[in-house]
N, C-alpha and C positions, 0 to 999 in steps of 0.2 A: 599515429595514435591507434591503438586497438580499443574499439568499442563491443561489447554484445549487442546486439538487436533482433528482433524478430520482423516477418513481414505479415500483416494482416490482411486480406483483400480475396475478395469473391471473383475477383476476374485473371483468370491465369494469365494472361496475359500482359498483364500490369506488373503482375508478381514476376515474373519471367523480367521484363525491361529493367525491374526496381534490382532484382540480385543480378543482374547484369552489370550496371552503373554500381552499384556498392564493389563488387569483385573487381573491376577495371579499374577501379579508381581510389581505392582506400582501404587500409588493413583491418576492418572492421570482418566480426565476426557474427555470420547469420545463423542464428543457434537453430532457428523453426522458419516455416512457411506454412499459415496458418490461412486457410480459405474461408472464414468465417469466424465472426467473433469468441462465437461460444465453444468454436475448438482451441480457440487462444488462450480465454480462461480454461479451459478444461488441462491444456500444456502447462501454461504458467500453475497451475495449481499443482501438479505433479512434478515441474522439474527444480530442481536444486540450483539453475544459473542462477546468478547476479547478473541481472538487465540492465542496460543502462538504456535502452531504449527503444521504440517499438514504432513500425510505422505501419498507420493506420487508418486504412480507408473509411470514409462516413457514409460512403450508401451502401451499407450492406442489408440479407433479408433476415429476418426474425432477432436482431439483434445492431443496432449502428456502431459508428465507430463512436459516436457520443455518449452514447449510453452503454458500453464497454470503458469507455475514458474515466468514466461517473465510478466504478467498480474496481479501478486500480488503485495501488498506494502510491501518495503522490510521490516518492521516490523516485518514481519508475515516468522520467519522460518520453514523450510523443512527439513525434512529428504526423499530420496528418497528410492524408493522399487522398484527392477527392477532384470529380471533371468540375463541381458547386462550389463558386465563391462566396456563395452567401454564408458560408457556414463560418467565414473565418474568424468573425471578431467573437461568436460564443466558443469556438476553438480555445481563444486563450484567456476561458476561464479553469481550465485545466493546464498541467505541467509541461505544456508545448512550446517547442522551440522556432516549428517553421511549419507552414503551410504550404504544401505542395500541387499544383494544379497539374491535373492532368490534360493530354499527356504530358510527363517528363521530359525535358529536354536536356542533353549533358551538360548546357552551359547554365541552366537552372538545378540542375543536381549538385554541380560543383559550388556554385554560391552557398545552397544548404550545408553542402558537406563542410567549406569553412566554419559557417554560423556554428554547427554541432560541435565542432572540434575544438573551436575558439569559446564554446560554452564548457562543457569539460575539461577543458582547460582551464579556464580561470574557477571552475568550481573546486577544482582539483585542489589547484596554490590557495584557495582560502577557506577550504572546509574546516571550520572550527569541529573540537570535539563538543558535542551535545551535553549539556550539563544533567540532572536529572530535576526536574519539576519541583518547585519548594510548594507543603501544602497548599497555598493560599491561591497557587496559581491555576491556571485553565492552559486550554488547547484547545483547538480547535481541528472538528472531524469531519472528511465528505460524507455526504449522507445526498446518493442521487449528484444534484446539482447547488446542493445547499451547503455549506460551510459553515458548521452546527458547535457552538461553543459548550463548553464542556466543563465544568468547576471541579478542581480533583476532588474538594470535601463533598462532593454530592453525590460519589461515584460509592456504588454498593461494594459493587463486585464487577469483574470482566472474566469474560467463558471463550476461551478459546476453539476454533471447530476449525481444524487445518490450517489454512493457510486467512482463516478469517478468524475477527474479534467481534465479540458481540459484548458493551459496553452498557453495561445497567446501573442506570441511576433510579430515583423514586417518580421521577415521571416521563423516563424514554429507556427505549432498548436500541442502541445503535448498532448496527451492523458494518464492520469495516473490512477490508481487504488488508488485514495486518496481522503479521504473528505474534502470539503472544509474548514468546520472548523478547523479541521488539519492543514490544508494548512496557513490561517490566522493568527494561534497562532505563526507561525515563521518569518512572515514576519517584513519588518521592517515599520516606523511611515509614512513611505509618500506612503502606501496602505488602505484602506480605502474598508470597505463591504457598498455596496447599494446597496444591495436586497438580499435574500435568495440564488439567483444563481449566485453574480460577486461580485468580489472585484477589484479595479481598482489603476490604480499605478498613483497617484494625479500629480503626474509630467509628466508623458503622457495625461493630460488633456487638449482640445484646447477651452473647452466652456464646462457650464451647464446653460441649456433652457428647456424652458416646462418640467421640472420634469426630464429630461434624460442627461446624459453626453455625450462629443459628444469626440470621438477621432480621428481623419482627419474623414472620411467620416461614422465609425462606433459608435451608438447611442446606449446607453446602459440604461435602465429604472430607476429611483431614486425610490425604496417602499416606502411606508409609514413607516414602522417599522426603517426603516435604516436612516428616511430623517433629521430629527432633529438632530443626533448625526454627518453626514456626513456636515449637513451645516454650523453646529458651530464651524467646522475643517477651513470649506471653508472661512467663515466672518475671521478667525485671517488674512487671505491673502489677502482682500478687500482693499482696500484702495480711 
């Protein structure tokens, strides 16, 4: 099985062991070697892979492997690397498959590497396609360590900024590690993209003037690219 992953960890030398045991022992592919969290996110925000997984130490400095886990899309599983067992049972409150105690040892590498592949595997054979969200329904977003519910009819608008969403309703702004066009493809009929950076929920609309949507006192820009497909939605409600 070929998997992507990256390696997370402040100690060269761990990182060194860990793409050792991955290269000798399984066709997985190590895209980065990342010695600190926030050169990870700084990678993962600029590169184009498809991750399937990342492993990731929890004593790191200015940034842990916990609070880097907090700021992924849960898409994207972890396995964690750490010498601390205390840390495992808040471990799997995030997308994690196996908890690795350092040091590694090959016949504890290969047990994980099972667990990973035999996970991947069965995700593989039973991934349904994702339907898109009917009004009425919710999701639910990380936010930190929280798992923050979400009503689609409450949602203003959502503002894209790279490889993040930022999710405004009338009394939160969430910030998420997701693309907007991610975000689009689950929504349901009465959200609507008008611009590269928002998509807006048609029924929290109070007016469109001069090219912009207006929602109580917030005015949001109509692109060109967006504006013909967005206004032909708009004329079925004319009357």
């Amino acid at each position: 099985m070929t998997l992507s992953c990256i390696i997370v960890d402040d100690e060269p030398n761990a990182v060194s062991l860990l793409e050792m045991l991955i290269q000798q022992n399984t066709n997985w592919d190590i895209k980065a070697k990342c010695y600190d969290a926030r050169e990870a996110l700084a990678w993962l925000k600029t590169s184009k892979v498809d991750l399937d997984l990342i492993f990731l130490d929890i004593n790191m400095p200015r940034l842990t492997g916990m609070e880097m886990a907090a700021l992924l899309p849960s898409s994207t599983h972890i396995v964690f690397t750490t010498a601390y067992s205390e840390y495992a049972a808040e471990s799997y409150s995030f997308p994690t498959i196996d908890y690795l105690l350092k040091p590694i040892t090959l016949k504890r590498f290969y047990t994980a590497m099972q667990k990973i592949e035999a996970f991947f595997a069965k995700a593989s054979a039973a991934e349904p396609t994702p339907a898109p969200l009917k009004e009425e329904e919710y999701f639910f977003v990380k936010s930190g360590r929280v798992l923050q519910k979400v009503l689609l009819k409450d949602i203003l608008y959502i503002e894209g900024e790279k490889e993040y969403a930022r999710i405004v309703t009338p009394d939160q702004r969430l910030l998420i590690y997701r693309r907007l066009k991610d975000i689009e493809d689950q929504l349901s009929a009465s959200f609507a993209r008008i611009h590269n950076s928002y998509i807006v929920n048609l029924s929290r609309l109070d007016a469109i003037k001069d090219n912009h949507v207006h929602i109580g006192t917030i005015q949001i820009p109509i692109s060109e690219k967006f504006r013909e497909a967005f206004m032909n939605r708009i004329k079925q409600r004319v009357f």
